[in-house]
KEKE-584205 format. One record per atom (N, C-alpha, C): residue number from 1; chain; atom name; y, z negated, x negated. Coordinates in Angstrom, 3 decimals, m for minus. Layout:
<atoms>
num,cadena,atomo,py,pz,px
NUM,A,CA,Y,Z,X
...
</atoms>
This chain:
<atoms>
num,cadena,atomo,py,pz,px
1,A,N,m0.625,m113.582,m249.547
1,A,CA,m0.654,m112.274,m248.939
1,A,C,0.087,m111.316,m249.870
2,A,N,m0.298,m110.301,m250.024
2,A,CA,0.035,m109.099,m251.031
2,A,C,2.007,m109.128,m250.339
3,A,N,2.708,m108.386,m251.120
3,A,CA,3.896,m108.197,m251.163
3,A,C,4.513,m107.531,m250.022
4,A,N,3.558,m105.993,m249.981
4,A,CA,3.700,m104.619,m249.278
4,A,C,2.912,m105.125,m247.834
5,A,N,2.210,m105.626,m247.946
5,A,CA,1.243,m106.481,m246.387
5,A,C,2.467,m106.973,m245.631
6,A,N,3.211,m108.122,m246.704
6,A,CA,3.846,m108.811,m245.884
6,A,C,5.091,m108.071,m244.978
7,A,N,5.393,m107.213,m245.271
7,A,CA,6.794,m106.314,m245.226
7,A,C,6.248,m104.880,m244.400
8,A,N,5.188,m105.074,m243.658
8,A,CA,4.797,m104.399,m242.787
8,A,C,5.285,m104.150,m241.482
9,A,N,5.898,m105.150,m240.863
9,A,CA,7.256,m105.145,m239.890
9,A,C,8.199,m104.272,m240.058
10,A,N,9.016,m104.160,m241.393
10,A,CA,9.641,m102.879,m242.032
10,A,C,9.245,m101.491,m241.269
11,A,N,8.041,m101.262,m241.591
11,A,CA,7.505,m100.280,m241.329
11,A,C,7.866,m99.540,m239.702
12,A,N,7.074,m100.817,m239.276
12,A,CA,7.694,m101.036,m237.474
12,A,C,8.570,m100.928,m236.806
13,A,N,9.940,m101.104,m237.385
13,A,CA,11.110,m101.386,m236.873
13,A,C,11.968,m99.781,m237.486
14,A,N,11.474,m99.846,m238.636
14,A,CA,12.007,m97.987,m239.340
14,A,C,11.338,m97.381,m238.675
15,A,N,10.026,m96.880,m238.041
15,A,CA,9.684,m95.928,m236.824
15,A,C,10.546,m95.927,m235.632
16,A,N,10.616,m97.359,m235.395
16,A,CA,11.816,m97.620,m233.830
16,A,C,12.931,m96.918,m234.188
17,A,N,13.214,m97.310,m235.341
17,A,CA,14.662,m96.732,m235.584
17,A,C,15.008,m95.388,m236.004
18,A,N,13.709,m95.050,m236.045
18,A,CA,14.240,m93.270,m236.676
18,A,C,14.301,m92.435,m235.372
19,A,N,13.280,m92.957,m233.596
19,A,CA,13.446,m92.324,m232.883
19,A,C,15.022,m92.536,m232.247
20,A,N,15.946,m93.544,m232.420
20,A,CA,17.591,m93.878,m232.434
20,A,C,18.014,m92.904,m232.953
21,A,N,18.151,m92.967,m234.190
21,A,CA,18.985,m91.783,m235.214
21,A,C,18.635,m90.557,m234.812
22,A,N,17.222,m90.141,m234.555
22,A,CA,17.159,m88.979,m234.242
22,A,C,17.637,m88.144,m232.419
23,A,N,18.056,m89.527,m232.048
23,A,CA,18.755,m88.996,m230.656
23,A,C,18.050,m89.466,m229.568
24,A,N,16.033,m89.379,m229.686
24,A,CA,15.433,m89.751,m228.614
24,A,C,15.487,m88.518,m227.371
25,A,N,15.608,m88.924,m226.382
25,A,CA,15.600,m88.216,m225.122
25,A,C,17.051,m87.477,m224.807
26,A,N,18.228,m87.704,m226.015
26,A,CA,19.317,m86.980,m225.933
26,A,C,19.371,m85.570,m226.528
27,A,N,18.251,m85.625,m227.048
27,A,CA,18.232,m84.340,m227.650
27,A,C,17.273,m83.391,m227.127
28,A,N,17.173,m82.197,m227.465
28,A,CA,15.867,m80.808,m226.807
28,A,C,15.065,m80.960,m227.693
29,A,N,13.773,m79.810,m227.717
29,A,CA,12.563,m79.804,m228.555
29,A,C,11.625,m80.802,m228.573
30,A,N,10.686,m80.299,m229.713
30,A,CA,9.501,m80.869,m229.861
30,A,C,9.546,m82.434,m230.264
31,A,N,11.036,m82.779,m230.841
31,A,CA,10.520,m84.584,m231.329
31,A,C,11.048,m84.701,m230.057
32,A,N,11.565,m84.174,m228.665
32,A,CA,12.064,m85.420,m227.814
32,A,C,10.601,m85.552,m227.005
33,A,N,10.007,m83.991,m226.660
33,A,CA,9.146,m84.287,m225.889
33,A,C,7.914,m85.186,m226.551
34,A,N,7.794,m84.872,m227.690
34,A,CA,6.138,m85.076,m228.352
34,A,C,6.361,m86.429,m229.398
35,A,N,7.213,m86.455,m230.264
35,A,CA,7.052,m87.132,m231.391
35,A,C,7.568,m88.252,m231.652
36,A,N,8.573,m88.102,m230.258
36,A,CA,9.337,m89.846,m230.551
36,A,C,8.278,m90.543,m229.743
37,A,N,7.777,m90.290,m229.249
37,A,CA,6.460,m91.533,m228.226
37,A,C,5.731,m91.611,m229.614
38,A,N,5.037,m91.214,m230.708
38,A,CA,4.245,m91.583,m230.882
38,A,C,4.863,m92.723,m232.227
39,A,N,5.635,m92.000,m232.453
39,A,CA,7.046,m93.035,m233.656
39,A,C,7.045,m94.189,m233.137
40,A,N,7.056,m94.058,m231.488
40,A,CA,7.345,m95.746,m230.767
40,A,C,6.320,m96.009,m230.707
41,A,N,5.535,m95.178,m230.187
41,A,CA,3.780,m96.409,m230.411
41,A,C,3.260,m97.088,m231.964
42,A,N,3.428,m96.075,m232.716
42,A,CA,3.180,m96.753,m234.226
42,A,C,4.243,m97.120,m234.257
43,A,N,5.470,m97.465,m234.607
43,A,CA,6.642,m98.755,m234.816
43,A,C,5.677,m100.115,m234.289
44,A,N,5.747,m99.615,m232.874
44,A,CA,5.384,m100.898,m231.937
44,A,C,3.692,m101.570,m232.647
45,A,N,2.691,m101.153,m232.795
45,A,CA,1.707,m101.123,m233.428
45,A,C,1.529,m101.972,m234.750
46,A,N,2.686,m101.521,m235.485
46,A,CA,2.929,m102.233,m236.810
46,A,C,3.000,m103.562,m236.429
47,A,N,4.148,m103.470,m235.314
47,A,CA,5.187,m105.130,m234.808
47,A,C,3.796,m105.805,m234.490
48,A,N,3.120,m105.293,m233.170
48,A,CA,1.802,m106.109,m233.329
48,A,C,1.068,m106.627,m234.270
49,A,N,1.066,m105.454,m235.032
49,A,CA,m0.059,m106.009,m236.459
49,A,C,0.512,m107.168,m237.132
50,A,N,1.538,m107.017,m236.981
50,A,CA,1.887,m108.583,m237.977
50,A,C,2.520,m109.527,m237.459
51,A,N,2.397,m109.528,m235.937
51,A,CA,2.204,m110.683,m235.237
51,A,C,0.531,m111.044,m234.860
52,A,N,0.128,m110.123,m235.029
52,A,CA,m1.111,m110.896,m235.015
52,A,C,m1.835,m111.306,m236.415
53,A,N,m1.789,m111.046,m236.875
53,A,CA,m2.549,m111.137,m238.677
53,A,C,m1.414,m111.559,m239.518
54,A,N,m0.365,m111.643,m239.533
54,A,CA,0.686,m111.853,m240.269
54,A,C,1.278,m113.373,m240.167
55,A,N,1.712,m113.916,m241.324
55,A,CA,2.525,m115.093,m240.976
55,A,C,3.774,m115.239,m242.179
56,A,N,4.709,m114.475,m241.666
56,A,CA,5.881,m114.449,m242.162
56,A,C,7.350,m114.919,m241.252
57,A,N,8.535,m114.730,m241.975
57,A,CA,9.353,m114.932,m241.382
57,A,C,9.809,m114.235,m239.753
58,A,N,9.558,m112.837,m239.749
58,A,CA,9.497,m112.666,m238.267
58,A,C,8.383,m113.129,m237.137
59,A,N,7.594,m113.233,m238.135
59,A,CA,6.082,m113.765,m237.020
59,A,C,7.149,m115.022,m236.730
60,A,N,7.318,m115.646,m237.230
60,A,CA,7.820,m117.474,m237.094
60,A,C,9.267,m117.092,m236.173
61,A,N,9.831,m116.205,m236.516
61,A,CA,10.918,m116.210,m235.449
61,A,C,10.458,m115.821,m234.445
62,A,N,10.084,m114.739,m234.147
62,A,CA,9.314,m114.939,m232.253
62,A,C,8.047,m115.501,m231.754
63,A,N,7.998,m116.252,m233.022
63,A,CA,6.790,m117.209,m231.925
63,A,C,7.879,m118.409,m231.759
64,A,N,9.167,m118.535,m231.884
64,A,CA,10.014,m119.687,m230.982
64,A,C,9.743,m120.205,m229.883
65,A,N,9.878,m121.110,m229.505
65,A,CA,10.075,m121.285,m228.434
65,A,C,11.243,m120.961,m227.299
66,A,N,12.223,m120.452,m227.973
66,A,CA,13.059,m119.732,m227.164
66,A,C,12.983,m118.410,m227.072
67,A,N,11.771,m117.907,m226.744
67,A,CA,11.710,m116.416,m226.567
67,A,C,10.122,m116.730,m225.621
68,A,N,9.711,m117.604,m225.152
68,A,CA,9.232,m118.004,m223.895
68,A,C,9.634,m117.358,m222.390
69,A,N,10.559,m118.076,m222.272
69,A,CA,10.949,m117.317,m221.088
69,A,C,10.950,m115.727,m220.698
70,A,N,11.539,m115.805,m222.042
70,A,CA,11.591,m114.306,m221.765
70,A,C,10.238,m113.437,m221.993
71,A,N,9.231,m114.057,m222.482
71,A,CA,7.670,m113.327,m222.396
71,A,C,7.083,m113.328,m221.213
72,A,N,7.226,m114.895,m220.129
72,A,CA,7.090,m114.737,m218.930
72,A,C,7.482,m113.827,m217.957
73,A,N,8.920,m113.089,m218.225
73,A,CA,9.070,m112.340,m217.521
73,A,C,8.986,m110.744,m217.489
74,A,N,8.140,m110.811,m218.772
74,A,CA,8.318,m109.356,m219.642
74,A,C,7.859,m108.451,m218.988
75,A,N,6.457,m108.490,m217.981
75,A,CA,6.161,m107.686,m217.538
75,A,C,7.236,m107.003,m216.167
76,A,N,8.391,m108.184,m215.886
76,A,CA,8.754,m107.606,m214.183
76,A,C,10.301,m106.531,m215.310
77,A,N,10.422,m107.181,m216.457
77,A,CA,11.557,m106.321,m217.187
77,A,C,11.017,m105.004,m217.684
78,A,N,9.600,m105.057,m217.649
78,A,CA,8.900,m103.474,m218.234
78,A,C,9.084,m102.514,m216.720
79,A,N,8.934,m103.092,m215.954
79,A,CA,8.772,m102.227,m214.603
79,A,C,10.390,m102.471,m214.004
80,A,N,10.998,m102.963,m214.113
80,A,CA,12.260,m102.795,m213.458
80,A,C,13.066,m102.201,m213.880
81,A,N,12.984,m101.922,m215.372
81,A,CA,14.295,m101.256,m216.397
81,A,C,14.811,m100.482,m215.928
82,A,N,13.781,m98.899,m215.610
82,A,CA,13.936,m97.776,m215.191
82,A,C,14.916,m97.554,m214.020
83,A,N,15.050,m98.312,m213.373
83,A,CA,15.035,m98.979,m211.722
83,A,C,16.615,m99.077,m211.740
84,A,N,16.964,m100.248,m212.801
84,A,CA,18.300,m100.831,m212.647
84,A,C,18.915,m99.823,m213.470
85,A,N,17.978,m99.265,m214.459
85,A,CA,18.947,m98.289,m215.734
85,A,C,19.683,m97.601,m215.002
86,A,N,19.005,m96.501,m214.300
86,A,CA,19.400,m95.508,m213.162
86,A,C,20.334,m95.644,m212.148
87,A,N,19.838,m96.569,m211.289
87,A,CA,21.244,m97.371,m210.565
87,A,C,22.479,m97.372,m211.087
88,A,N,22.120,m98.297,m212.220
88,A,CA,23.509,m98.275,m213.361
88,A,C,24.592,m96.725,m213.395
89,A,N,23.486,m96.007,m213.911
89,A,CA,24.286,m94.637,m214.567
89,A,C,24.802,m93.747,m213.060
90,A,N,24.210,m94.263,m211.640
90,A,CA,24.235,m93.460,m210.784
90,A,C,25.567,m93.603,m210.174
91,A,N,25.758,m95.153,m209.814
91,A,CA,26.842,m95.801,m209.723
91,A,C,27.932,m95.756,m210.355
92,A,N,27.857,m95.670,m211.896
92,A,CA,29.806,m95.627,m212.569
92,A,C,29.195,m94.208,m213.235
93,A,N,30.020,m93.615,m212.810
93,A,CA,30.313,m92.053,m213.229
93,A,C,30.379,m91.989,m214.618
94,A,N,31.104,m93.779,m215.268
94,A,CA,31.794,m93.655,m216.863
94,A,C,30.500,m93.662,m217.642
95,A,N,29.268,m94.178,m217.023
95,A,CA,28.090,m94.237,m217.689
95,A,C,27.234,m92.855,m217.893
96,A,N,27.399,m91.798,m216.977
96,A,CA,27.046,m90.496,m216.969
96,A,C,26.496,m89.704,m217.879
97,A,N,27.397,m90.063,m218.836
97,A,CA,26.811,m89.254,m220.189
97,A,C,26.930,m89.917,m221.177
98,A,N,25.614,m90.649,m221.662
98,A,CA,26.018,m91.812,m222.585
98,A,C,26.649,m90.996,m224.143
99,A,N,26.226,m90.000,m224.068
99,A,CA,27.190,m89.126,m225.470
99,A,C,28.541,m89.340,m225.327
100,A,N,29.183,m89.595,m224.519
100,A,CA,30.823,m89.789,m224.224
100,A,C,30.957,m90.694,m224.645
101,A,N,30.295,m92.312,m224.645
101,A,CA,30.265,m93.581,m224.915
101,A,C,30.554,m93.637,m226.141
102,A,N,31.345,m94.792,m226.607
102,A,CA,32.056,m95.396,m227.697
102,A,C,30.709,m96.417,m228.206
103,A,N,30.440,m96.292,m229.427
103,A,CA,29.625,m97.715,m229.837
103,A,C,30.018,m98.790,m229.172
104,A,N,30.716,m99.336,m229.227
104,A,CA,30.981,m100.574,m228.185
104,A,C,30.443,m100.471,m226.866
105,A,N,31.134,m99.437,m226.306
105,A,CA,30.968,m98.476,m224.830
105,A,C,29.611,m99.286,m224.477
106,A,N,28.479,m98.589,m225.148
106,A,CA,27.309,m98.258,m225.397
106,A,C,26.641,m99.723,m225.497
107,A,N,27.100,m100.398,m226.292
107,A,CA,26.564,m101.689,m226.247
107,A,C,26.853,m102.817,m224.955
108,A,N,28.106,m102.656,m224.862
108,A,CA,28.308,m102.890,m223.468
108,A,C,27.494,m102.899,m222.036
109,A,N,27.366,m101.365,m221.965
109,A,CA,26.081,m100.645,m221.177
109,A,C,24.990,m101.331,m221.230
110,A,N,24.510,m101.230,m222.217
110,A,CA,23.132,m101.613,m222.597
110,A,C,22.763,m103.060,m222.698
111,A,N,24.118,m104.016,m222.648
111,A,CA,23.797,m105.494,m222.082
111,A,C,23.830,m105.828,m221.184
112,A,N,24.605,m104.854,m220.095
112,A,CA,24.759,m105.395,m218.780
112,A,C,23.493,m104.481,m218.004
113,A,N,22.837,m103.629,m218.820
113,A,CA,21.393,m102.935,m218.366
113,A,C,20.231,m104.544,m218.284
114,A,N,20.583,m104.693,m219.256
114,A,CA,19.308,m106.140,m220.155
114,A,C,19.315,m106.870,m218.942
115,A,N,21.046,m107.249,m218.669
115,A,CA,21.513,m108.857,m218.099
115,A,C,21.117,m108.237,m216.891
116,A,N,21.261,m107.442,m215.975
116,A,CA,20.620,m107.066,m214.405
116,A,C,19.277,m107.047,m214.673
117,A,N,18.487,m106.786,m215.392
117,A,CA,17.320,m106.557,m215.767
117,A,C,16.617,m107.702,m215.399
118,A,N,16.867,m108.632,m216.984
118,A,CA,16.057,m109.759,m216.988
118,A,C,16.506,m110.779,m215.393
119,A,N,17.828,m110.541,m214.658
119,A,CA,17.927,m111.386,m213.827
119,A,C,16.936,m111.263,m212.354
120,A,N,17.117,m110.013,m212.373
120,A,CA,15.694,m109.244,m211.393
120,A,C,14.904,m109.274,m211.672
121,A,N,14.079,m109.428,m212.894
121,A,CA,12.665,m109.393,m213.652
121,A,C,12.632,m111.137,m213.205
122,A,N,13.495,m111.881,m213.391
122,A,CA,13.466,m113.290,m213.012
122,A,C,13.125,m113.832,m212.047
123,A,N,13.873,m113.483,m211.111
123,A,CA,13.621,m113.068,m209.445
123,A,C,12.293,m112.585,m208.814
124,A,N,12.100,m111.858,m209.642
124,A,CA,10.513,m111.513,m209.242
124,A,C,8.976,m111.760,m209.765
125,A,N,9.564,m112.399,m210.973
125,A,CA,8.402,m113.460,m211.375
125,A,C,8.228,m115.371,m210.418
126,A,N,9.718,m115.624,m209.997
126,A,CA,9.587,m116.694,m209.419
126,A,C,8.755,m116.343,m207.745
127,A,N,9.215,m115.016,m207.062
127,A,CA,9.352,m114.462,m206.269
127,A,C,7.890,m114.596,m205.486
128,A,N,7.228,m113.383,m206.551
128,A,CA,5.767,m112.664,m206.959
128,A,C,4.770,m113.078,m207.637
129,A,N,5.100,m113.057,m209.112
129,A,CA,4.053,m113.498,m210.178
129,A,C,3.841,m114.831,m209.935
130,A,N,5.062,m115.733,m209.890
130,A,CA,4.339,m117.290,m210.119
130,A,C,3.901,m117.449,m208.587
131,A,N,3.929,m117.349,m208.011
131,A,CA,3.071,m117.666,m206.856
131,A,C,1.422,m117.177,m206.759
132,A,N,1.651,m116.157,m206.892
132,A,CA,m0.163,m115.473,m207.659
132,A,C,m0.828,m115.998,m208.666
133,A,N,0.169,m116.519,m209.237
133,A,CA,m0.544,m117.203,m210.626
133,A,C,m1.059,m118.641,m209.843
134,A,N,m0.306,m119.089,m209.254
134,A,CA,m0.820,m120.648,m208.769
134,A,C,m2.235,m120.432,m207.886
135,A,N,m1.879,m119.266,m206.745
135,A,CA,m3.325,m118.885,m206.282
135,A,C,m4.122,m118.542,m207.210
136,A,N,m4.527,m118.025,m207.797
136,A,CA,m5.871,m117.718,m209.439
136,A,C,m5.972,m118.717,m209.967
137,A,N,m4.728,m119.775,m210.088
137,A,CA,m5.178,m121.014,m210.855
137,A,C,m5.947,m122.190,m209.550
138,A,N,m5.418,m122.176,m208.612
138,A,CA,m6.301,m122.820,m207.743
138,A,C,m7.942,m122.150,m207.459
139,A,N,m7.856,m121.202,m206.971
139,A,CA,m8.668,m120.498,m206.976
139,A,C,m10.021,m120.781,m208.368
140,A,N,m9.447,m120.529,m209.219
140,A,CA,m10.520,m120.548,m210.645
140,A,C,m10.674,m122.062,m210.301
141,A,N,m9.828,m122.674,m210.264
141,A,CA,m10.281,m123.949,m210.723
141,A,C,m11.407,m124.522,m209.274
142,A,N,m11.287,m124.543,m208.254
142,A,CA,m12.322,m124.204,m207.144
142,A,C,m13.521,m123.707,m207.918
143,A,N,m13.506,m122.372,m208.233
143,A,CA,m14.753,m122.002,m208.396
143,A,C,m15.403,m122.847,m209.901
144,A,N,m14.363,m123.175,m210.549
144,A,CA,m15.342,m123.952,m211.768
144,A,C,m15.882,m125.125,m211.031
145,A,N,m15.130,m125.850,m210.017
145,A,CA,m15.634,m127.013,m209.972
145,A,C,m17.020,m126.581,m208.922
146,A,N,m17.282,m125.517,m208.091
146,A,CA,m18.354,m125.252,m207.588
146,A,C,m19.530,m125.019,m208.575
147,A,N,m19.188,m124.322,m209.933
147,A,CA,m20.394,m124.195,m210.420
147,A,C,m21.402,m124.897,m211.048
148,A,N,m22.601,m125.258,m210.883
148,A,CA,m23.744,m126.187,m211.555
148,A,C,m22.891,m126.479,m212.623
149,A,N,m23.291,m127.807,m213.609
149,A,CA,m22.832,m128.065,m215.358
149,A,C,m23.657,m127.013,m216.026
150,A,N,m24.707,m126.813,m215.772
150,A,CA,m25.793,m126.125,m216.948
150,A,C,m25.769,m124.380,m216.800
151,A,N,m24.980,m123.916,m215.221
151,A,CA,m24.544,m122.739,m216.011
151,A,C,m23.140,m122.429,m216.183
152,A,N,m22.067,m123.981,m216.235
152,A,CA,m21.126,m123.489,m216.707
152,A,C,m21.165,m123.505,m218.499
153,A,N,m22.604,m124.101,m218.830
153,A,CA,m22.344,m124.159,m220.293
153,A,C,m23.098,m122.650,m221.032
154,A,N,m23.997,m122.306,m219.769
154,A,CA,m24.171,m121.159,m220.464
154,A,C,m23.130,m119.918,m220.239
155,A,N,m22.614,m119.813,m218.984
155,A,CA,m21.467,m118.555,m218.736
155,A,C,m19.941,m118.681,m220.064
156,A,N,m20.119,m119.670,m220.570
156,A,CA,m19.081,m119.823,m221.466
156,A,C,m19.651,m119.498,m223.056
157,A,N,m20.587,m119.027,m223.501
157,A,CA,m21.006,m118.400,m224.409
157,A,C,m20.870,m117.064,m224.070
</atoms>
């Protein structure tokens, strides 16, 4: 694989990171409303691209197996963030204005955002999702075993 191909992640992670430096949603104007979404969609875009077509050292680190779990629950941590973020900041006054926050401060914050997060995103995949999932998997598997052999060999083309 070419040099500049491989190092396409780069790319990905310097878009993520320029909407950081540049403040994001802490700041006024045109990059908070307009330009950091699209910085995060192409960052994010890149990250895809070379998890899917790519086989380098970050492809190989998150296709671990210890970053499983946490894909299972990714979708209840995409929809809950907002949820617990807010709570968070509503509740300790010290969180209020994350501009006041100390780097540490801040990191702090932002793990115990993750750690309520993923534990509720947890909760509601055991809760919600895996139970739905077992119905669709019973379910499908019912209907395969109802269907003729000769058009399950053609519906699978």
């Amino acid at each position: 694989m070419p040099a500049p191909l491989a190092r396409v992640w780069l790319i990905g992670v310097g878009l993520i990171l320029s909407v950081w430096i540049f403040g994001g949603l802490q700041v006024q104007g045109l990059f908070a409303v307009v330009f950091q979404f699209q910085l995060m969609a192409l960052g994010a875009g890149f990250l895809i691209l070379n998890g899917l077509f790519l086989d380098n050292a970050v492809t190989r680190f998150f296709a671990h197996p210890f970053w499983y779990p946490f894909a299972r629950i990714s979708y209840g941590t995409y929809l809950l963030h907002p949820y617990v973020l807010f709570w968070l900041v509503g509740s300790y006054s010290a969180f209020a204005d994350p501009k006041a926050l100390s780097a540490l401060e801040f990191l702090g914050f932002f793990l115990v955002v993750m750690g309520v997060t993923q534990a509720f995103a947890a909760l509601s995949f055991l809760i919600v999702e895996q139970p739905m999932l077992n119905v669709a998997e019973r379910l499908t598997r019912r209907e395969r075993r109802a269907q003729p052999a000769a058009t399950r060999s053609t519906s699978a083309e």
